[in-house]
N, C-alpha and C positions, 0 to 999 in steps of 0.2 A: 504494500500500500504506500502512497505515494510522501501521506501526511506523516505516517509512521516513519520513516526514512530520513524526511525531513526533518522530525524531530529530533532522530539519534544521531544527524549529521549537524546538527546543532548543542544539543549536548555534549559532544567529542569536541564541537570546536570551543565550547565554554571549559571544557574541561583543561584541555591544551593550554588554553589560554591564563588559565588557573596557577598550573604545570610549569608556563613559562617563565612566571613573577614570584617560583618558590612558594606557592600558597601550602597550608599543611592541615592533613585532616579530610581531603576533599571527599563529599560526600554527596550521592547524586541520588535523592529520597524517590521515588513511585509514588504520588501521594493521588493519584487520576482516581482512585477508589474510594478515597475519602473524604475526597474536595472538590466543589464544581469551580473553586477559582483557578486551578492551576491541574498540570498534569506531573510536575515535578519540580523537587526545592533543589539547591545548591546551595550547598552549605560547605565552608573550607574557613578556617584558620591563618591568621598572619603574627607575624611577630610584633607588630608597631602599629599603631594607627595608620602614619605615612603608608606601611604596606599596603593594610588594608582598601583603603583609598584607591592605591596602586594598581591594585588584584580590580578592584572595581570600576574603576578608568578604561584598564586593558578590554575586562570583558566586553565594556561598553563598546569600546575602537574595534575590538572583534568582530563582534556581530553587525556592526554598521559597514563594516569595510566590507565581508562577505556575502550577511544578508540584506543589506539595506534595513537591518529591524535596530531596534532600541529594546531593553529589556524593558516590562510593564512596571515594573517595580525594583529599588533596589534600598538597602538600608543606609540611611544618611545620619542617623542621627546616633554620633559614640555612644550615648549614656547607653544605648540597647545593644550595644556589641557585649 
């Protein structure tokens, strides 16, 4: 299926991109069964705020450069890290 493909050729590329900036912990949840907002979470670890940021910069550059997408959501606010 065409959307399924798409999906795990986007996942791999958030992954990579994760992978690329030393992120640590990276973890890529299935949550499609218990959620109608999303089909899956990304969750990974950094060393520094700066990192963190970094790791979420990149992903952002990633997925624009190869899908033209933006992610829907991403977490901006330290006190919740």
């Amino acid at each position: 299926m065409i959307i399924k493909e798409s999906l795990k050729e986007h996942l791999r590329t958030i992954y990579k991109a994760l992978d690329d900036k030393k992120a640590e912990d990276i973890q890529i949840i299935d949550i499609s069964e218990v959620s109608p907002m999303a089909d899956y979470f990304v969750i990974c670890s950094g060393d520094s705020s700066t990192q963190v940021r970094a790791l979420s910069e990149h992903v952002k550059a990633k997925m624009k450069e190869l899908f033209l997408r933006k992610p829907s959501g991403d977490e901006k606010d330290i006190k919740n890290r």
